[in-house]
C-alpha positions in Angstrom: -4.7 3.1 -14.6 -2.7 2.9 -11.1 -0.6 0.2 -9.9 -2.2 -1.5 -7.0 1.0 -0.1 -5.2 0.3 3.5 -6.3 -3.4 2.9 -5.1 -1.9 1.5 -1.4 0.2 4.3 -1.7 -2.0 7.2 -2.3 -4.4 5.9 0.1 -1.5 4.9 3.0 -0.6 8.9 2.4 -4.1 10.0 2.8 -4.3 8.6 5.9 -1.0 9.4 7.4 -1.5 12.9 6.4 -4.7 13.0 8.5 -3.7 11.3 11.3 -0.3 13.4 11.7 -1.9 16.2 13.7 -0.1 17.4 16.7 3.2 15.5 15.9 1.2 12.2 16.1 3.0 9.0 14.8 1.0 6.2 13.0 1.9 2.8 13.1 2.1 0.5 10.1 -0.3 -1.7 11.6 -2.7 0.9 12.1 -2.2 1.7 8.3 -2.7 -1.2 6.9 -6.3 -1.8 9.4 -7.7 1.8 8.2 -6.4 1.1 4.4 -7.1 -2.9 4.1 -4.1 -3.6 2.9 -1.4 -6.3 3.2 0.9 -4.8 6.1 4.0 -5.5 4.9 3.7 -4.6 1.1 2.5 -1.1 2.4 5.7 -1.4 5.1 7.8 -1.5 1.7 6.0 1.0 -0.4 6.1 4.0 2.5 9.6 2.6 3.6 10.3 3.8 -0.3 8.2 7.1 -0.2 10.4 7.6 3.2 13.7 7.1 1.2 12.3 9.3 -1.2 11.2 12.3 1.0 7.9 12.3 1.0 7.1 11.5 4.7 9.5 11.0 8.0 10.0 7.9 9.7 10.5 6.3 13.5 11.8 3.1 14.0 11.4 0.9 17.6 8.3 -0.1 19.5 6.9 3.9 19.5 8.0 4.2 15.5 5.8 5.2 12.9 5.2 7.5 9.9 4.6 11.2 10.0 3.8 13.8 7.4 4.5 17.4 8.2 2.5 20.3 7.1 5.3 21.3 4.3 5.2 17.7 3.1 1.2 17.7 3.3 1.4 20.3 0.2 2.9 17.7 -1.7 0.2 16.9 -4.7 -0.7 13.5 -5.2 0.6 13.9 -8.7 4.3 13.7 -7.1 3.0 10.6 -5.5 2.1 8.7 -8.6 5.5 9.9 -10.2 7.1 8.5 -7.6 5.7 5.2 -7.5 4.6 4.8 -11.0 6.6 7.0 -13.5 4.9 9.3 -15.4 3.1 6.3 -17.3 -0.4 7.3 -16.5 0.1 11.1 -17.5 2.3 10.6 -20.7 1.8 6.9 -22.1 -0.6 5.6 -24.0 -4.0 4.6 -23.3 -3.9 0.8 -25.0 0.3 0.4 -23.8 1.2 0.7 -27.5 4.9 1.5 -27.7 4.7 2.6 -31.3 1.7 5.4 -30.5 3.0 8.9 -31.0 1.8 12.4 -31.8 3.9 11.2 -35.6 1.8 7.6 -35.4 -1.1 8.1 -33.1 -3.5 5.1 -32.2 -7.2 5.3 -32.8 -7.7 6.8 -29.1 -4.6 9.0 -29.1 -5.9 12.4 -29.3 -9.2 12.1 -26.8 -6.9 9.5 -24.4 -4.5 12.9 -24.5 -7.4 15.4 -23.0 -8.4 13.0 -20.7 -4.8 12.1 -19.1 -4.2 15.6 -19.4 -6.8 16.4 -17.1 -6.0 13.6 -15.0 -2.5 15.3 -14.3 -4.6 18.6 -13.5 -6.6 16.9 -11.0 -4.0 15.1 -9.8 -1.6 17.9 -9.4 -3.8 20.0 -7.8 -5.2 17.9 -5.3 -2.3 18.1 -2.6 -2.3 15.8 1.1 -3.4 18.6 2.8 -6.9 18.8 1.3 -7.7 15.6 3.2 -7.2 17.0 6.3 -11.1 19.0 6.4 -13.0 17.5 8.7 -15.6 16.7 5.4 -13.1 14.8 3.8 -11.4 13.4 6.8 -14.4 10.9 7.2 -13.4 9.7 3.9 -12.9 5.4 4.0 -9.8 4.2 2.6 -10.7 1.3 2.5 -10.6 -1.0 -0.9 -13.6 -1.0 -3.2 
């Protein structure tokens, strides 16, 4: 259902957001270690997110990424948007352009409730939350 970007995403996010206590900086090499993930495609996808707003930048030998608390409330929701559209909460659940509430496919109306309770989850569910000390013990590593 995610890109494999909008998973490197989501988890590179995670982890910033935990690590950026006291004004700390993390470094995309650190990233990519705690995340498993290919260090310069994550580079590129947070360069984005940066471009975008969601998180602040350094450059030069002490550079890294930061997420302050006001961008910690973001919801992982915004996240997805930003990477992936609004695919996963809108489209349909086999890719079929011609499946509409007027012509639904044989999964329409239960693929519906279900990507509409994806968006709830995932619009609730804000950086922040990753930040308790139960959940900052989370791996982000790849399944």
């Amino acid at each position: 259902m995610l890109s494999k970007t909008c998973e490197y995403a989501l988890r590179a996010m995670i982890y910033i957001s935990q690590q950026s206590k006291d004004g700390n900086m993390v470094n995309i090499k650190q990233i990519s270690e705690n995340i498993q993930s290919p260090e310069l495609f994550v580079a590129k996808i947070l360069q984005n997110l940066s471009r975008q707003g969601f998180l602040q930048s350094s450059k030069g030998r002490y550079g890294g990424f930061y997420i302050n608390n006001e961008k910690a409330k973001i919801s992982l929701a915004d996240i997805v948007r930003a990477i992936d559209g609004n695919k996963m909460f809108e489209g349909c659940g086999l890719g079929l352009a011609s499946c509409s509430e007027d012509n639904p496919c044989p999964i329409h109306n239960e693929y519906k409730e279900a990507r509409n309770k994806l968006y709830e989850i995932y619009g609730k569910t804000t950086l922040d939350q990753f930040k308790s000390p139960q959940n900052e013990k989370l791996l982000l590593k790849r399944e």
